[in-house]
C-alpha positions in Angstrom: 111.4 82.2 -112.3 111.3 85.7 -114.4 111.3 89.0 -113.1 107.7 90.4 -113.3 107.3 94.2 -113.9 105.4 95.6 -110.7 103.1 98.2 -111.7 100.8 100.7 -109.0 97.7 101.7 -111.0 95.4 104.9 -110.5 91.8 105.3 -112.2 90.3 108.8 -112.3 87.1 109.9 -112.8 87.1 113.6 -113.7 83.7 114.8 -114.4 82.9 112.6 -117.9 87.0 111.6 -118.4 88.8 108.9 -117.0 92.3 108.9 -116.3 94.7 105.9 -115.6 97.9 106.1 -114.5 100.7 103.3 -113.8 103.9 103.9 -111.7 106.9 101.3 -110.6 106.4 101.4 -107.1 110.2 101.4 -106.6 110.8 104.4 -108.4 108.0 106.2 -107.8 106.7 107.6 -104.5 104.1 104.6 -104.3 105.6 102.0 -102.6 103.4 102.3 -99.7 100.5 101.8 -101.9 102.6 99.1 -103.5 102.7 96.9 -99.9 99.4 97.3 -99.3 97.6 96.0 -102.6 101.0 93.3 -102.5 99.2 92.1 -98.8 95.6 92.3 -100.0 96.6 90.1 -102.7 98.2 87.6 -100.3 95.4 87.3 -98.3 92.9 86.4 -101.0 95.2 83.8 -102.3 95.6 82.5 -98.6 91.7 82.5 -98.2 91.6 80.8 -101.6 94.0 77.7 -100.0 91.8 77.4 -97.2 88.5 77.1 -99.4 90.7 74.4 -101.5 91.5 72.8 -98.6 88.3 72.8 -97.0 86.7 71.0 -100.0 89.2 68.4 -99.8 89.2 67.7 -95.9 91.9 69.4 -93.6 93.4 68.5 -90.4 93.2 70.5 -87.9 96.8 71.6 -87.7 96.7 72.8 -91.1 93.8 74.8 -90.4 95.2 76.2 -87.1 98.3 77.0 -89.9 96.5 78.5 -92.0 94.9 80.3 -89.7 97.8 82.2 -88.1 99.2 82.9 -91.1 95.9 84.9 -92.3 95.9 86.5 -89.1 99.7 87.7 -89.2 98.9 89.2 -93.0 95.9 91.0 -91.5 97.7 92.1 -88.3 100.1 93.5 -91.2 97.6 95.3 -93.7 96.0 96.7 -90.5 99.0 97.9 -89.1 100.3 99.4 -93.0 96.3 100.6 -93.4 96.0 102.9 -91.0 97.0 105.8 -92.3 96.7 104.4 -95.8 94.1 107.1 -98.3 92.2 107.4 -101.2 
């Protein structure tokens, strides 16, 4: 597998402008940010497995699986969001 370029992104609306900005979370001071849109993202594709699943029948250990492991990433983003701004 390649090395993908991780970017954090920032849109700005100022007044009729908008601004964009893009950082690398490990050089930057945006790695915080980073972690947080990194869990979101691993939740929706979790959520996504369980609706594929779903469709195509699942035990219920799997779902009980699938389960905890939604949990634990939202236990995480909760834990990482609390302090986490706009």
């Amino acid at each position: 597998m390649r090395h993908r370029k991780r970017v954090v992104g920032k849109l700005e609306f100022i007044g009729t402008k908008i601004r964009f900005s893009a950082w690398d979370p490990f050089k930057e001071d945006c790695l915080y940010e980073y972690l947080v849109l990194k869990l979101v993202h691993q939740i929706r594709d979790c959520e996504a497995r369980i609706r594929e699943k779903e469709l195509r029948g699942m035990c219920t250990a799997e779902r009980m699986n699938f389960q905890l492991v939604l949990g634990e990433l939202e236990r995480k983003l909760t834990i990482l969001n609390r302090d986490f701004f706009f």
